[in-house]
C-alpha positions in Angstrom: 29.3 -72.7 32.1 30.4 -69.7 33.8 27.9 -66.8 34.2 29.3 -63.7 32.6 31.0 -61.3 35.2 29.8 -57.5 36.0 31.8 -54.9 34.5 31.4 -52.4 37.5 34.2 -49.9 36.8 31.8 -47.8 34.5 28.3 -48.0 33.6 28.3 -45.6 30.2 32.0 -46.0 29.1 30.7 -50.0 27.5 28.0 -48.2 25.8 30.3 -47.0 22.9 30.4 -50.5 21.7 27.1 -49.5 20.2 28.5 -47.0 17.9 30.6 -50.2 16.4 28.0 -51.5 13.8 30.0 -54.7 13.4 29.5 -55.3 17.4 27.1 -57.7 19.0 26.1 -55.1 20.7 25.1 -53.2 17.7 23.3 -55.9 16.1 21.2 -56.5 19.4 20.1 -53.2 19.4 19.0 -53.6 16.0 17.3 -57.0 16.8 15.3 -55.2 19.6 14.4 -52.4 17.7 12.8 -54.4 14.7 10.8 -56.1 17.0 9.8 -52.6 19.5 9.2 -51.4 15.5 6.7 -54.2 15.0 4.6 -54.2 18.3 4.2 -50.8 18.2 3.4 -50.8 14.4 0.9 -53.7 15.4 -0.9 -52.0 18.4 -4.1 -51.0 18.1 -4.8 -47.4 17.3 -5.1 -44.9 20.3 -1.7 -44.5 22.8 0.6 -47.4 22.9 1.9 -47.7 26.2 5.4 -49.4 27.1 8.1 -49.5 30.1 11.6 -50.2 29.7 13.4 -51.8 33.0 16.8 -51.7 33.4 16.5 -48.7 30.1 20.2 -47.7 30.5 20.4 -45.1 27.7 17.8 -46.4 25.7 19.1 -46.9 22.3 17.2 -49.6 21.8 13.4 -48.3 23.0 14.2 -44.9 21.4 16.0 -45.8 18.2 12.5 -47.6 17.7 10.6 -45.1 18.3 12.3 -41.7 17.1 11.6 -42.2 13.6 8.5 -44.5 14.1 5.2 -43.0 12.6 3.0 -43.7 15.6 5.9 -42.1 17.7 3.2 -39.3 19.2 1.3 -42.6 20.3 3.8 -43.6 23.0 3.0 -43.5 26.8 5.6 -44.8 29.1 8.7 -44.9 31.5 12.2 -46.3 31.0 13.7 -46.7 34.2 17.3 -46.7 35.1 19.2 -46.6 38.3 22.8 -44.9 36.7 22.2 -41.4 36.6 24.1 -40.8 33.6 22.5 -43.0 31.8 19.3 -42.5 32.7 20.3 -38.2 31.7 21.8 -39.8 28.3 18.1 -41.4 27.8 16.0 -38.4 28.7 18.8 -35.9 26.4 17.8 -38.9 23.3 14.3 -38.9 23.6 13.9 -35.1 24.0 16.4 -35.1 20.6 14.1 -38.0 18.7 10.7 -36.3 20.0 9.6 -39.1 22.2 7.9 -37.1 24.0 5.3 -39.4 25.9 8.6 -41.4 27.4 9.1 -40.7 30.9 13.0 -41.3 32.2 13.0 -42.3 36.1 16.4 -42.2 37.5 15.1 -45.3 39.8 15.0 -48.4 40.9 13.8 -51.1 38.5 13.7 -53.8 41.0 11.0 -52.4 43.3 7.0 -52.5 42.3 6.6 -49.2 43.2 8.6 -47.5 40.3 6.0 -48.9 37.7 2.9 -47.3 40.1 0.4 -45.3 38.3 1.0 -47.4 34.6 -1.9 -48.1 32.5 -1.9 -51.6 31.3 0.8 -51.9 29.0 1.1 -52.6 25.4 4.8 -53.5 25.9 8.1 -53.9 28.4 11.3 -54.1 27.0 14.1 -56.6 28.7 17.2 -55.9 26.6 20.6 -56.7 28.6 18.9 -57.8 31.7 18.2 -61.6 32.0 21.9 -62.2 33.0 22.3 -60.8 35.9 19.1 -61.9 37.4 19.2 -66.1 38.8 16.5 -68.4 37.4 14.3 -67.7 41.0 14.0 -63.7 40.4 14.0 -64.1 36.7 10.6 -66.2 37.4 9.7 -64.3 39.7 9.9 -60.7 37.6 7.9 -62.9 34.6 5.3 -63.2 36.9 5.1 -59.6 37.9 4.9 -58.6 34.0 1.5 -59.9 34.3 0.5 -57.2 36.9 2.0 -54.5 34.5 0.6 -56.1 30.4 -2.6 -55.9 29.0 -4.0 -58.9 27.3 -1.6 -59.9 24.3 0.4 -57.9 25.8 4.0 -58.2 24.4 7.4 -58.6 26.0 10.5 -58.2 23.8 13.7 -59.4 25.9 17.5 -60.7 25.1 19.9 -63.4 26.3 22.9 -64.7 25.7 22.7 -68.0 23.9 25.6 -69.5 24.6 24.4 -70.7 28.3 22.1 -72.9 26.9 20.8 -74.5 29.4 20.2 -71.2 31.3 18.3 -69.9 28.1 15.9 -73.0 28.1 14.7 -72.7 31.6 14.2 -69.1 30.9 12.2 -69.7 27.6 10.1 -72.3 29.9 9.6 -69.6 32.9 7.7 -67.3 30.3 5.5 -70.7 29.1 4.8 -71.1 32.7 3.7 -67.9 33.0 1.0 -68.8 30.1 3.4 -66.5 27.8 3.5 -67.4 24.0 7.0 -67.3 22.2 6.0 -65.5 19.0 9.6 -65.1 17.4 13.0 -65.9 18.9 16.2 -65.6 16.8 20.0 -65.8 17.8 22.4 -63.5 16.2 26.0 -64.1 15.1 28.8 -63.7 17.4 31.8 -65.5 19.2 31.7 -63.6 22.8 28.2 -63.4 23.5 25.6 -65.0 20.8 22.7 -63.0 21.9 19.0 -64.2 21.2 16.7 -61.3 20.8 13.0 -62.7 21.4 9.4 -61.3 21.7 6.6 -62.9 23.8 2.9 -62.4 24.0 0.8 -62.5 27.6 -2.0 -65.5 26.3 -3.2 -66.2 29.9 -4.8 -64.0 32.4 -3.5 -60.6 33.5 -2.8 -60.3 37.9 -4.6 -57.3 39.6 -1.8 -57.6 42.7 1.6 -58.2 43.9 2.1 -58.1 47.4 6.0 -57.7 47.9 8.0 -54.2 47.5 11.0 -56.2 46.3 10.9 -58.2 42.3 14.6 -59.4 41.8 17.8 -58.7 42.8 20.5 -57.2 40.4 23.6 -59.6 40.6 21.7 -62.4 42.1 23.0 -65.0 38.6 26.9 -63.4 40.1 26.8 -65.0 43.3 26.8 -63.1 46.6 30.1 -61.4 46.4 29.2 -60.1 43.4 29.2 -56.0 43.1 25.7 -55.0 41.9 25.0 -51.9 40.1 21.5 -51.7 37.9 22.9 -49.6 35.5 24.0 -51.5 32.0 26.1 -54.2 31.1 26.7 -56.4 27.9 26.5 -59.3 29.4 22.7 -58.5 29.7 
């Protein structure tokens, strides 16, 4: 199968599907933000601390969290390279009261924008996987141990319809000693996204030598234009 192409010509204007409730994109929001709901709810009590990589505007992370009753709890960073959408984020979470979530207009794909992190309760992964081959996408579960506590949770997406693609992914996180706790896909004819949530049951890694995790675009091929910003092929 195909991989899905970038869309590069602009990295907000796709974000209006959202506001569509009867998108895919809409009802992986909502798949991401039950589970964010449910980690969070299930944390232990004292701050719940949580990144977001490859955030874009963070409707998913902060439609969680806006109304959640451990809100005050959170501790963290979304990161997003886009500066619009990384402004759009930090605008929301100011709005929703999210006031523990740091917005870095960054790059996700270097170690050094998740320095200074205590070890985290959860990372969110929503729209990512699909831009990333099966070598970086192994290679970025293995750094999520140098970021989670133990238990720690990861709540990530794909598109189910490259099924083959989605079953080496699900194995990269078991050979990473991650436990799949839930994994569901939603209805839909372009994309079929599976919205899943994973839990850190082997040892955490105190280091990671190299600057450099994945590379956006590296699933497109080389000619591929890059841009970390969003994308609903993610």
């Amino acid at each position: 199968m195909e991989p899905m192409r970038i869309r590069t010509d602009d990295w907000s204007d796709w974000h209006e599907e959202y506001d569509d409730p009867n998108s895919e994109i809409a009802a992986r929001a909502r798949g991401v933000q039950q589970l964010v709901t449910q980690v969070v709810t299930d944390c232990a009590p004292g701050p719940v601390t949580l990144v977001s990589i490859c955030g874009g505007q963070g409707r998913e992370l902060i439609g969680a969290l806006g109304e959640h009753p451990r809100r005050d709890d959170v501790r963290g960073r979304l990161v997003e390279l886009d500066p619009d959408n990384a402004e759009y984020a930090r605008r929301s979470a100011e709005i929703a009261h999210v006031d523990g979530l740091e917005v870095v207009n960054g790059d996700a794909s270097v170690a050094s924008a998740y320095a200074g992190l205590d070890r985290l309760d959860l990372i969110v992964l929503s729209g990512f996987f699909g831009h990333v081959n099966d070598e970086d996408q192994a290679r970025l579960i293995r750094f999520l141990r140098t970021l989670l506590r133990p238990d720690g949770a990861v709540v990530w997406t794909f598109f189910a319809r490259a099924k083959r693609r989605t079953e080496r992914l699900r194995a990269a996180f078991v050979a990473e000693d991650f436990e799949e706790v839930s994994y569901e896909v939603l209805p839909g004819d372009e994309y079929r996204f599976s919205v899943v949530l994973s839990r850190l049951r082997g040892e955490v890694l105190d280091s990671w030598s190299e600057e450099q995790i994945f590379t956006f675009g590296s699933s497109h091929g080389p000619a591929a234009e890059t841009n970390p910003g969003s994308d609903p092929a993610r």
